[in-house]
C-alpha positions in Angstrom: 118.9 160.1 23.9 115.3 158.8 25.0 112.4 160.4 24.3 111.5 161.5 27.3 114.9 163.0 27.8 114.5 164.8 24.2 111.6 166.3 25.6 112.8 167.6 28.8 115.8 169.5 27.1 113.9 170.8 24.5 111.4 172.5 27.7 114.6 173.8 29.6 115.9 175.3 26.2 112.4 176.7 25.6 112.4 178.4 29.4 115.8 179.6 28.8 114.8 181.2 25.5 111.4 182.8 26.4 113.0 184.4 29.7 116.1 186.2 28.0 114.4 186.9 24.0 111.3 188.8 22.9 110.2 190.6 19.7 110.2 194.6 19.9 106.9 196.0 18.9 107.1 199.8 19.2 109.6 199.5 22.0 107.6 197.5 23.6 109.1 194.0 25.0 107.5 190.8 24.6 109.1 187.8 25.6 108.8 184.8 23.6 107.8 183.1 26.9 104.7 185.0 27.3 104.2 185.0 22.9 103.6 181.3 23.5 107.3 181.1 20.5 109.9 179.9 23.0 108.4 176.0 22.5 108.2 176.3 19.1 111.5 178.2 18.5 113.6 175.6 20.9 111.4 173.0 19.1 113.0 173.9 15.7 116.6 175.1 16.9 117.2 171.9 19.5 118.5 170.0 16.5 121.2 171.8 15.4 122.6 171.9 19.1 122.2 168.0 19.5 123.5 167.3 15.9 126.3 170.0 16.5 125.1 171.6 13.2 124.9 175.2 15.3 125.4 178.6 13.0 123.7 181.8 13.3 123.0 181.4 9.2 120.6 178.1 10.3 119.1 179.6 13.4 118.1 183.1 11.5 116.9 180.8 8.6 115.0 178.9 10.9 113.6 182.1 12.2 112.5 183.2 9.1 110.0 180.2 8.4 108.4 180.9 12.1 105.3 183.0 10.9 104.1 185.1 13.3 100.2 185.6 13.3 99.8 189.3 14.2 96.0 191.3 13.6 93.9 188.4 14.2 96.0 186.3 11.9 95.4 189.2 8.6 99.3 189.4 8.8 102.0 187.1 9.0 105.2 188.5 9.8 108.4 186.2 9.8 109.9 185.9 13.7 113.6 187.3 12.7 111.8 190.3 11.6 110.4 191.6 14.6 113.2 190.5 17.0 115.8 193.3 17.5 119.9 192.2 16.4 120.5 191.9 20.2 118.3 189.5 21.2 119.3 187.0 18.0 122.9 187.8 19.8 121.4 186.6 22.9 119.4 183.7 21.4 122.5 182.5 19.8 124.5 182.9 22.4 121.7 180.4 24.8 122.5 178.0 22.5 126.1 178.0 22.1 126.2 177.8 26.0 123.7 175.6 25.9 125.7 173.2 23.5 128.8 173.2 25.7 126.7 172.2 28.7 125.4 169.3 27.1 
């Protein structure tokens, strides 16, 4: 896979992710798409669906080293923490579909 082509899947994974997953902060929804994490998430998952390495245990671990800056940056709080179960259910399941698409 080119470079180029690397990059263009890794920004249609991104769109797909920040559209369908956000982080729940007092019931309030923000997608990943408008947290600016959907790049940086489909950045860091994209190789486990190109090397068919895929598992929730690697995404959620990979979730857990995504610090997210919150009071000005006082407070770091890891991304798997502040997303609700159902949208790591739906994250995984963007990337098991998007794994048999490819």
């Amino acid at each position: 896979m080119t470079n180029f082509t690397t990059v263009q899947a890794i920004e249609t994974l991104a769109t797909e992710i920040g559209e369908n997953v956000y982080i729940d902060i007092t019931k309030w929804h923000l997608y990943l798409a408008e947290a600016r994490l959907h790049t940086k998430v489909a950045e860091k998952v994209y190789p486990l669906v190109e090397n068919n390495e895929l598992s929730e245990a690697k995404v959620l671990s990979i979730l857990r080293e995504i610090k997210v800056p919150l009071g000005g940056g006082k407070l770091k709080v890891s991304l798997v923490d502040l997303l609700p179960i159902q949208c790591q259910v739906t994250l995984i399941d963007i990337l098991q579909e998007y794994q048999r698409n490819q």
